[in-house]
N, C-alpha and C positions, 0 to 999 in steps of 0.2 A: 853534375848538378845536385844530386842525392846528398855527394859526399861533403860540397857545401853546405846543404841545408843543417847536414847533420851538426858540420863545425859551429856553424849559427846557431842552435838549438844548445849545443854546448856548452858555449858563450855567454848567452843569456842564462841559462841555468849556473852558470861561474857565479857572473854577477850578481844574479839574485842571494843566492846563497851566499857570499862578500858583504850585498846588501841586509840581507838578515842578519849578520852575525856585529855588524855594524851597529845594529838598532837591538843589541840583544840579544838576538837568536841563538845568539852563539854560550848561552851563561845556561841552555837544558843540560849541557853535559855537567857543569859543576854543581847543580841543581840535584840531577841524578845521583853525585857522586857524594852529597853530603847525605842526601835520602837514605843512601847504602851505610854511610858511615853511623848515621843516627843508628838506623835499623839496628847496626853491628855492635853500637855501645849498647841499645835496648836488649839486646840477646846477651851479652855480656853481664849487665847488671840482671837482668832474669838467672843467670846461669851463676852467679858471685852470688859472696855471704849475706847475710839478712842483719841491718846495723840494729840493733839496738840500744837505747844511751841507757843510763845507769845515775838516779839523782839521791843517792844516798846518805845520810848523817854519819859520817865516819871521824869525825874528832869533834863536834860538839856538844852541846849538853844531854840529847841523848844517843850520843854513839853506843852506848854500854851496852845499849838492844840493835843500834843501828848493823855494828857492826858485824854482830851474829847473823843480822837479818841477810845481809848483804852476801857472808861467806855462802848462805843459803841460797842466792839468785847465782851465782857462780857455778854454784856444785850442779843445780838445776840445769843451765847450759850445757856444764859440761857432758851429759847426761843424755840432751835431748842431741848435742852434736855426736858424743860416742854411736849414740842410737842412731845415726843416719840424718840428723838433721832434720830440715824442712822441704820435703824432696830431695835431698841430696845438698841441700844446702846448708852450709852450715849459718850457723848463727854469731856475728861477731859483737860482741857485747863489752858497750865502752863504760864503764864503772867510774863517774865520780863522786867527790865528798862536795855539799852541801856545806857540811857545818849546820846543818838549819837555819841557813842563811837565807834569808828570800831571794836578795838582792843577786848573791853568788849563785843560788838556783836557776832565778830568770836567766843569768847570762851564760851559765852552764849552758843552759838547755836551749839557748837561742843560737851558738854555736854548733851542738847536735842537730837541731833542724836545718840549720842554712849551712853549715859548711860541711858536715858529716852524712847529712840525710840519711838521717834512721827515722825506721819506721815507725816505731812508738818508743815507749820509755819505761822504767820501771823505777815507779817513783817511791815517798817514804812516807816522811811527817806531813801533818795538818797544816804545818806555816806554808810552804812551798808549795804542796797540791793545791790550796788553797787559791794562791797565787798564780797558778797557769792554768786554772778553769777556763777561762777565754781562751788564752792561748791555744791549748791542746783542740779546742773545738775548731777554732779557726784556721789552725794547721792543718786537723785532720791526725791528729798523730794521738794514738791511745795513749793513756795513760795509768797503767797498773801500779795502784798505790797502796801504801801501806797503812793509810788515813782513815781510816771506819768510820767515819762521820755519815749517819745516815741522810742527807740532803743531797750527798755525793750519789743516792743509786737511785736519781730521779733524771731521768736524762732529758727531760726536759731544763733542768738547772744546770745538767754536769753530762752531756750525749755523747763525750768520750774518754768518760773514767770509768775505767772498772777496780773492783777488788774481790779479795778470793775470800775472805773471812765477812762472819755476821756483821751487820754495823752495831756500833756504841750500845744505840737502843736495843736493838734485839736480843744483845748478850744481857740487857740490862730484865728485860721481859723475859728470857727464858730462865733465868735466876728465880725470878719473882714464881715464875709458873712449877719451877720446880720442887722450890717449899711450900708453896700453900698444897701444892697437891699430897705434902706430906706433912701436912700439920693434921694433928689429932686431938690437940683441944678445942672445948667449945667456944671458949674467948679468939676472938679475931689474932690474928698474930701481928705483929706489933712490927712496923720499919722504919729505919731514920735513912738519911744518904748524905757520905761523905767525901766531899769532893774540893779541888782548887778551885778558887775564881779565877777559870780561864776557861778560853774556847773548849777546849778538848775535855775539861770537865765536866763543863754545864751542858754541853751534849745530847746527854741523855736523859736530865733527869727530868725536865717536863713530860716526858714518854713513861716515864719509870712509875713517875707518883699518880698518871692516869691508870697506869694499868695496874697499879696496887690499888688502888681503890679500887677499879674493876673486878677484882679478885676478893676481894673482901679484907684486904689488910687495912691498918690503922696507919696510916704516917705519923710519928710521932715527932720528928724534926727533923733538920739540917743544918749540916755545919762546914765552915770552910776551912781547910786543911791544908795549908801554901805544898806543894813538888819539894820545897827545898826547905820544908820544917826539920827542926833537930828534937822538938819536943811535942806532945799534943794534947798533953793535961787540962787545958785552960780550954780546948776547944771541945772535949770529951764530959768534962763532968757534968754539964748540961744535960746534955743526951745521957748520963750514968742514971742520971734521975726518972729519966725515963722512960726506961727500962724495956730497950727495943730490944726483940727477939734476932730480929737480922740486921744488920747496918753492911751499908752497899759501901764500896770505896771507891770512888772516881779517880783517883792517881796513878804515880808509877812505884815499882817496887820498893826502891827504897824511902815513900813518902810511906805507902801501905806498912812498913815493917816498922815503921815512929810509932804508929797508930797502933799497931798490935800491940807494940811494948807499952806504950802509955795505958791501954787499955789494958794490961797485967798489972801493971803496979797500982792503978785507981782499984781494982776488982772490979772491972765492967766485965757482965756476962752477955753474952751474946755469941751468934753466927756471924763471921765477918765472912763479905766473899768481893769480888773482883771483878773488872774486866781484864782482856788480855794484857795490856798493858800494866796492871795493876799490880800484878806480880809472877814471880817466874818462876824457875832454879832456882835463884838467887836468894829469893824469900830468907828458903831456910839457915841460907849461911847468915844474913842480916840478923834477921829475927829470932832463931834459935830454936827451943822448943815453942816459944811463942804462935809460932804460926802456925804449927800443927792445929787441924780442925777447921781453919779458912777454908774456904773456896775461890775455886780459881776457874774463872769461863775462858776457854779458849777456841783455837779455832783449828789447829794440828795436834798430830800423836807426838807421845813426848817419844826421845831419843831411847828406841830398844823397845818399842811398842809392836805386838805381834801383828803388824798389817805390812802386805806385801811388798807398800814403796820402802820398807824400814829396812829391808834388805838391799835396796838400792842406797840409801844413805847411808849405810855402817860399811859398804864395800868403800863407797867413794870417801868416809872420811877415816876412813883404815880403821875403823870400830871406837874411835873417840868419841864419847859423848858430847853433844848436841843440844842448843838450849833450841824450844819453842819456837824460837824468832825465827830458826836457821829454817827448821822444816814449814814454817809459812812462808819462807821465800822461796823455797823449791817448790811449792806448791802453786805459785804466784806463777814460774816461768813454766810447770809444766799446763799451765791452763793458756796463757800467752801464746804456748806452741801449738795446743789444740787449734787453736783459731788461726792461726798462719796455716797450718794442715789443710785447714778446710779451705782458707781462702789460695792458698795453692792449688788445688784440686778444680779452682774453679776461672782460675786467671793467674794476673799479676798479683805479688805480697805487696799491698800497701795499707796508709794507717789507716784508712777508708774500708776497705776489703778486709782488713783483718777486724773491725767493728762491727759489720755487721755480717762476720764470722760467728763472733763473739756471741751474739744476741740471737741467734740458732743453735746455743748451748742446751741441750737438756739433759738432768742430772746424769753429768760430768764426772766420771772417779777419777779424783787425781791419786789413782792409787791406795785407796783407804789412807791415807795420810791426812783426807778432812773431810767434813760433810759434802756430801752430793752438790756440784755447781752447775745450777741453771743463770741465764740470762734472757730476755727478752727486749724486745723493738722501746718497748716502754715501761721499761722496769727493769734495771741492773742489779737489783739484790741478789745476793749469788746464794744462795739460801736463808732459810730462818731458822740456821738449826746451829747449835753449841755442844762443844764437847764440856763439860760439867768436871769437874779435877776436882782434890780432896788434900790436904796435905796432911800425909801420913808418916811420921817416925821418919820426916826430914825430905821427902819425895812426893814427888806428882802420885795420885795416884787417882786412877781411872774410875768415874763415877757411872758418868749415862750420857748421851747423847738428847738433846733437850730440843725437840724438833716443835717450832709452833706454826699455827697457821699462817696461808701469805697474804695478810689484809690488805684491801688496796687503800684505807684510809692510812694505814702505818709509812704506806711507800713516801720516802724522804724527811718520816718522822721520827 
């Protein structure tokens, strides 16, 4: 009788279990077994390289800086992976050319999100960062760009761009600050600003002409100067007439070294000075003795400058000198890796986690290679400080560090 019951209780428990597996039941174990597999690809990509895309101008109209910049975002990886990486991981870094293309940009980099899934990006020019403002925010995916437009370090406008140098304006203000604190006449000193009519020009100088008046300078005009002038006579003897002690130049190098020469041959006397952009190395070969005496606001030590990361760049680039651009892109990916570090330390590396990695930055040495970089929740400016250049008998040559205060009225002006 026992051993009946038991076959019966067997029986029923057969068929139930037939019956669950019928309606279902039976789909826990393949449930279970994808659960495992997910888990096994998440420990996988935790434990693989960390993508990041690469949106660079490497044969367009301004590769000539692009390209230096970019050799610089390489050497930097290579650097941060020799060094052990990001926990142990390494960094796989997909590098391509833009052109300064929007359109080749956008689909660049919509590729690297959807097919490639990197984690943020290492972008360049004003046309393309520009262009994936939204994007980058709606992804989630940082964007470390080469763009200095001060609007960009309002993260209320731009909550996943950063960059490692002053913006536009601030280089335009610490200029400003640095000669009035050195002028010793009783007459006001005297400024004009020379710039394209274009985005990247006009930038800053609404910022520029409030804080020169703040200061006590005289604006005395402005003039526009095309990127791609051969001459600047016509656009100069205006302003020769009246007789500014500084003229600011909004362009790129070889717009800035027309303008010096034209300004030799008219006999216009004056301080010309720059932003990063405005001129480089290069100056000197362009322009000649002409550019001796300019100024050049930048945001890195030039190549063979006694600061510690200078030793890490002459090893890696076997002691060839280096323009400017190079060491502000190594500068760029070693501040990128700071914040994968932290948000490593603290979970998974995504574009989300390495952002507001990012903005728990407090003055940051990328090696004596640039001024101190802070970030904060609601404020991106990565300082308000300029390295001040001099061009001397054909070279950079090191003036001061040009630190101004951090206004909250300035922030994204």
């Amino acid at each position: 009788m026992r051993v009946s019951k038991i076959i019966t209780v067997v029986c029923i428990a057969l068929v139930a279990g037939l019956m669950l597996f019928g309606c279902g039941g039976g789909e826990d174990k393949p449930a279970q077994t994808a659960t495992a597999e997910n888990g096994a690809q998440e420990a996988a990509d935790d434990a693989g390289p960390i993508r990041v895309g690469g949106l660079i101008d490497l044969s367009g109209p301004t590769s000539s800086v692009g390209a230096p910049y970019a050799e610089g975002l390489k050497a930097g990886v290579r650097y941060v992976n020799e060094s052990g990486g990001i926990d142990g991981r390494m960094i796989e870094f997909d590098l391509q050319d833009t052109a300064y293309n929007v359109q080749q940009g956008l689909s660049l980099y919509k590729k690297m999100v959807n097919t490639d899934h990197v984690v943020c990006i290492q972008g360049y020019g004003s046309a393309v960062t520009e262009a994936l403002i939204r994007n980058v925010a709606k992804d989630m995916i940082p964007n470390f760009s080469a763009s200095y437009s001060a609007h960009l370090t309002d993260p209320k406008k731009a909550p996943y761009n950063f960059f490692t140098a002053a913006d536009y304006s601030t280089q335009l203000r610490a200029a400003l600050k640095y000669f009035r604190t050195g002028w010793t006449q009783e007459r006001a000193p005297r400024v004009a600003f020379i710039y394209p009519d274009h985005p990247y020009g006009l930038a800053p100088i609404p910022a520029g002409k409030d804080y020169a008046v703040e200061l006590g300078y005289e604006v005395v005009g402005e003039v526009n100067v095309a990127l791609n002038a051969i001459d600047a006579t016509t656009e100069l003897l205006p302003l020769k007439d009246k007789a500014p002690d500084f003229c600011w130049i909004g362009g790129t190098t070889p717009s800035t070294s027309v303008i010096l020469k034209s300004a030799k041959n008219i006999g216009m006397d004056t301080v010309f000075f720059t932003n990063i952009w405005g001129s480089d190395e290069n100056l000197s070969i362009l322009a000649g003795a002409d550019a001796n005496g300019s100024y050049s606001n930048q945001a890195a030590a030039v190549y063979g400058m006694d600061v510690p990361g200078m030793k890490v760049i002459e090893r890696l680039t076997e002691g060839k000198p280096q323009m400017t651009h190079f060491t502000r892109g190594f500068v760029s990916v070693l501040t990128m890796a700071e914040g994968m570090k932290r948000a490593a330390a603290n979970g998974p590396v995504t574009g989300e986690t390495i952002k507001t990695s990012m903005e728990t930055l407090r003055d940051f040495d990328p090696m004596g290679l640039a001024p101190l970089i802070s970030f904060f929740p609601d404020d991106h400016r990565p300082n308000t400080a300029v390295f001040l250049y001099t061009f001397k008998d054909g070279k950079l040559t090191f003036v001061k560090e040009e630190i101004l205060e951090r206004r909250a009225e300035w922030l994204g002006h």
